[in-house]
N, C-alpha and C positions, 0 to 999 in steps of 0.2 A: 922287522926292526926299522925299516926304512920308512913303513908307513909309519910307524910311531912318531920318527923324526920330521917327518913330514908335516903331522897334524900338530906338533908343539912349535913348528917355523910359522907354520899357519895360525896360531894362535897367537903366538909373539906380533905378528905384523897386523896383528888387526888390535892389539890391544896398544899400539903404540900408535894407530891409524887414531885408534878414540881420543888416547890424550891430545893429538895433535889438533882435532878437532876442538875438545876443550877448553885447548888453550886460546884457539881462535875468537870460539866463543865468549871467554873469561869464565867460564861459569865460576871455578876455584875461586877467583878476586871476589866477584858479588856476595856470594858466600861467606867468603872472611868477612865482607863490608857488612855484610847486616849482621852477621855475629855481631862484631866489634861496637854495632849501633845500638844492639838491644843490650848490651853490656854496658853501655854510660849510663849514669845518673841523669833523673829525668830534671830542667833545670828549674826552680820555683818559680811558683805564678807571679808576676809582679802585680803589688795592690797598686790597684787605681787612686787617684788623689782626690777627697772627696771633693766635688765641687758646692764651692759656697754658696753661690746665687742659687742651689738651687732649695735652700736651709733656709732661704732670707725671705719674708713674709711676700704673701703674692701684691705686686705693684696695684694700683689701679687707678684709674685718666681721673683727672685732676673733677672732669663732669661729672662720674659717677662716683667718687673720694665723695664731692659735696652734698650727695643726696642724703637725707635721714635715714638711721640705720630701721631695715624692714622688722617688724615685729616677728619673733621668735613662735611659728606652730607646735612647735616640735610636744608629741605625745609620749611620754615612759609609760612603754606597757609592764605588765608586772617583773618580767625575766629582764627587767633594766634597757631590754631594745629600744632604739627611739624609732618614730612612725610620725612623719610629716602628713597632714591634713587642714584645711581650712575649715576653722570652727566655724558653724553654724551660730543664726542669733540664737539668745535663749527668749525660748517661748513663752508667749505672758497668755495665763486661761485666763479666762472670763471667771467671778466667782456665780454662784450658785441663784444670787440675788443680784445680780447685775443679766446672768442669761434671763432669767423667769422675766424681767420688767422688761428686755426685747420683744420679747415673745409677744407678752402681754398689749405692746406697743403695736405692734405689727399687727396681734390682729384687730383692736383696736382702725389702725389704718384702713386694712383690710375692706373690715367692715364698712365705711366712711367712700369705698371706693364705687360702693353699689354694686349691681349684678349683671349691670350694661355688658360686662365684659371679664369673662371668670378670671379669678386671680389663686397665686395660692402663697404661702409663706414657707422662707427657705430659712431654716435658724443656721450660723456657719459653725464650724466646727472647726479646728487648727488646721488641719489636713485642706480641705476647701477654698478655707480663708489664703493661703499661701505657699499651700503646695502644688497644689492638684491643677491638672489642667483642664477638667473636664466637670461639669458640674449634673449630678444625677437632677430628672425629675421624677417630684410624684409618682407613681402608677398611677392615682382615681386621676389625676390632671391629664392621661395620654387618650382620652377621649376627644379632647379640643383641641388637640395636634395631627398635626401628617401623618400618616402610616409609611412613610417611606422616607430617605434622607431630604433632609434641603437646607439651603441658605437661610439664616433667621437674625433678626437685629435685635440686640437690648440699645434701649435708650434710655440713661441716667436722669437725674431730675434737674438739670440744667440741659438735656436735650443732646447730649455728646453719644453720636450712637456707635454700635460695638456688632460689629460681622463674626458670628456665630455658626458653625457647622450643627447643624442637628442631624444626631442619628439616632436611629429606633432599631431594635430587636423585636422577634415575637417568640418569646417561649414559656411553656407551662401556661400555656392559654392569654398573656398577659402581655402587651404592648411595654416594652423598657425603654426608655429614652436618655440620652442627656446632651448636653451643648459642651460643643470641643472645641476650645480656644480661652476655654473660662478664665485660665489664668492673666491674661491680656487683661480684663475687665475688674480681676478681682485685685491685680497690681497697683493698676491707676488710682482706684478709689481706697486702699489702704487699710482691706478688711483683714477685722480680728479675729478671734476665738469669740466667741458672743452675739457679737454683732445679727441681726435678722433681714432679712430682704425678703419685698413683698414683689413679686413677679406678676402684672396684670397683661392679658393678652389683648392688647386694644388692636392686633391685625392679627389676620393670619398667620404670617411669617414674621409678631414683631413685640417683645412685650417692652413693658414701662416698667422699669426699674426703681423700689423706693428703700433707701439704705435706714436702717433703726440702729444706731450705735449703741454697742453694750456699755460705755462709758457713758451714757445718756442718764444713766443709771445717777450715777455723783454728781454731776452737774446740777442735777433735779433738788438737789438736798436731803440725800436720803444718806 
């Protein structure tokens, strides 16, 4: 009986030991407090007030307000997207009877030029005439040239000459050539689709350039 009473005295003072600690602690307070916190209403967002400047068309310096308005690229592809691009010129072809009197011209020239010094005829084509930076030559002409890369000049018919990269290939038995930088040369002089040039090799590293315009064509009264 004694121990009985014993272990319930023993139990009493430790269980009165905890709350005291408890109390120290607060823990019971904290508890109630965040009860009581997740039990309020949470309070409404307040709306933001729109701001007007930023509604109001974009400003711009009195220098670029003055300038002309840029012309509009803008492409609608079929699904309504728009697709910004700089339009290219439209290409103007040579007709059929304006190419053939180049031609006919050229080798006409050609001929006229003698055999001092071999020549051959390039007729241009759109690609060539304004694209291209590289201008192919002949195969039967890669007899009379280098076998290996080198510096080479075209000179125009006013004498204005033009520093040309030439390189060659050899494959399927057959020397390939062409001059890289063509585009520089074929800028300056303003060729068309049509147009023909006769390339004479009066040096080693150098030919004479003679331009046949396919507009030559109408001018002539045809």
């Amino acid at each position: 009986m004694d121990e009985a009473n014993s272990y319930e005295e023993q139990r009493r003072r430790q269980i009165e030991q905890n709350k005291r600690k408890l109390d120290e602690l607060r823990v019971h307070k904290l508890s109630a407090a965040v009860l009581q916190a997740a039990a309020k209403p949470m309070p409404p967002k307040l709306l933001m007030p729109r701001n007007l400047r930023l509604d109001a068309p974009t400003r711009r310096s009195g220098r670029i307000a003055s300038l002309p308005e840029q012309p509009d690229y803008r492409i609608r592809k079929a699904n309504g997207d728009v697709k910004t691009e700089s339009p290219d010129p439209v290409p103007v072809y040579a007709t059929n009877e304006e190419r053939a009197y180049a031609v006919a011209k050229a080798e006409q020239l050609k001929g006229q030029l003698g055999s001092d010094h071999p020549a051959f005829i390039k007729p241009m084509s759109h690609s060539s005439s304004t694209k291209s930076s590289q201008l192919n030559i002949p195969v039967h002409f890669s007899q009379y040239l280098p076998v290996h890369d080198e510096m080479m000049v075209l000179v125009d018919e006013v004498n204005k000459e033009f520093d040309m990269l030439y390189r060659v290939t050899y494959k399927h038995h057959k020397y390939w050539s062409y001059l890289n930088g063509w585009r520089a040369f074929s800028a300056h002089h303003k060729l068309v689709d049509g147009d023909c040039l006769v390339f004479q090799l009066i040096e080693r590293r150098k030919f004479k350039v003679y331009i046949v315009r396919a507009n030559s064509y109408n001018n002539n009264g045809h």
